[in-house]
C-alpha positions as CSV (number, residue, x, y, z in Angstrom):
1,X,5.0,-28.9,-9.1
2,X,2.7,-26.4,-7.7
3,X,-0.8,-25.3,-8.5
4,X,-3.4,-22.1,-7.2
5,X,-6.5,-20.5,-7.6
6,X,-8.6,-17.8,-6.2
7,X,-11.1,-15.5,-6.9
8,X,-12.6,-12.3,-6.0
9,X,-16.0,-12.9,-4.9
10,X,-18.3,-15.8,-5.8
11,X,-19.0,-16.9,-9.3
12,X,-16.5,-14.2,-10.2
13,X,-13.9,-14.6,-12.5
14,X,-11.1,-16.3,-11.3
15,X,-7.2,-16.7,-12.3
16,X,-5.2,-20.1,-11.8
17,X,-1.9,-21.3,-12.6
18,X,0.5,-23.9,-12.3
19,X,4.3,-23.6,-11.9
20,X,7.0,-26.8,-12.3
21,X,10.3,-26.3,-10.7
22,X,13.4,-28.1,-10.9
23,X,14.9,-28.9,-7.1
24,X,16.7,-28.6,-5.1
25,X,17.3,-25.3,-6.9
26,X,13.4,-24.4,-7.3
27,X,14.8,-23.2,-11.0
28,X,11.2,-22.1,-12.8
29,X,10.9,-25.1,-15.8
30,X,7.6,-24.4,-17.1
31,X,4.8,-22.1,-16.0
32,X,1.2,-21.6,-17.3
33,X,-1.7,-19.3,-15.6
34,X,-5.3,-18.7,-17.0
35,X,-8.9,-16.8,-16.1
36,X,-12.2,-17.7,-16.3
37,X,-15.2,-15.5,-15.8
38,X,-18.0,-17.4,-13.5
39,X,-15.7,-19.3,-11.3
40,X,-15.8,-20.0,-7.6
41,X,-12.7,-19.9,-5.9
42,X,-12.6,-23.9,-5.3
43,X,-13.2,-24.1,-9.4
44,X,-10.4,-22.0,-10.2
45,X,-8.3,-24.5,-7.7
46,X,-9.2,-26.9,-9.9
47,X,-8.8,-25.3,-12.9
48,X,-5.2,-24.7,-11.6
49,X,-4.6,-28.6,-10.7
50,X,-6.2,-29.4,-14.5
51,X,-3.6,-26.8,-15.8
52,X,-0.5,-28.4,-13.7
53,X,-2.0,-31.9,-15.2
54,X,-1.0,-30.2,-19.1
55,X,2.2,-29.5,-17.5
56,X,3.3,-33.2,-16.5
57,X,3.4,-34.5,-20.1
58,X,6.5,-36.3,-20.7
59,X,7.9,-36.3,-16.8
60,X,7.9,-39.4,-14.5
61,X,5.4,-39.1,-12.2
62,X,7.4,-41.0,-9.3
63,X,10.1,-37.8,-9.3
64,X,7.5,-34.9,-8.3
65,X,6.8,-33.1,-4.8
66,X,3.0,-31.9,-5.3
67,X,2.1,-28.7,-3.6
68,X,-1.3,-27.5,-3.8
69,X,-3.0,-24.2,-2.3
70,X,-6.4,-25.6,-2.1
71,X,-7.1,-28.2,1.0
72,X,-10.2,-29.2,-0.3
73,X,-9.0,-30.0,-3.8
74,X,-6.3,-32.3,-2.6
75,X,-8.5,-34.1,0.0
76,X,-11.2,-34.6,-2.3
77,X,-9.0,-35.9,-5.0
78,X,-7.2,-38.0,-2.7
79,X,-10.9,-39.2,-1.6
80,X,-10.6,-38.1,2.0
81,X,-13.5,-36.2,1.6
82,X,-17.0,-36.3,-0.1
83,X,-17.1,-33.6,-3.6
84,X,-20.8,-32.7,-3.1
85,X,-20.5,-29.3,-5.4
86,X,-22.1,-30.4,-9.3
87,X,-19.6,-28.1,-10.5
88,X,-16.4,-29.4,-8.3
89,X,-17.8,-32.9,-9.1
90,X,-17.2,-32.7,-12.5
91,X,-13.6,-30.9,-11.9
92,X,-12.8,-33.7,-9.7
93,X,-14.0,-36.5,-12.5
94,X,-11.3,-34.4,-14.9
95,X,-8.7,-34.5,-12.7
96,X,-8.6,-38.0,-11.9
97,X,-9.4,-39.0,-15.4
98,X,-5.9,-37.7,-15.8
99,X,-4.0,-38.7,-12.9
């Protein structure tokens, strides 16, 4: 499983997407993507990992290689680092809520 985001400038829109592949073959098995207007590039990362979370429904968790393109997603949802963004704060909240 893979997830990204980015963005164009701040609190522009932003695109985000999430990919699972099948290894060792990396085969494409599903793929989503969205945009947003108003996001920060760190939101759309997390819109990305929220999107990858709609893609793990009916897999067994224990199988997957996460890859992630945000640093500061994964070490904040990992709880390495602090989330003090109000906005990524409530991203975070999602994401574990899910995980």
């Amino acid at each position: 499983m893979s997830f990204d985001g980015s963005a164009r400038v701040k609190r522009g829109g932003g695109a985000y997407s999430a990919i699972l592949w099948k290894l060792p073959e990396w085969r494409v098995l599903k793929a989503r993507s969205g945009y947003a207007e108003g996001l920060t590039v760190n939101e759309a990362e997390y819109h990305g990992l929220l999107l990858w979370l709609d893609l793990l429904e009916d897999l067994d968790p224990q199988l997957l290689v996460i890859c992630g393109g945000s640093n500061l997603v994964i070490r904040e949802v990992r709880g390495e680092i602090d989330c003090e963004a109000p906005g990524l704060t409530l991203l975070r909240q999602r994401a574990l809520e899910r995980l």
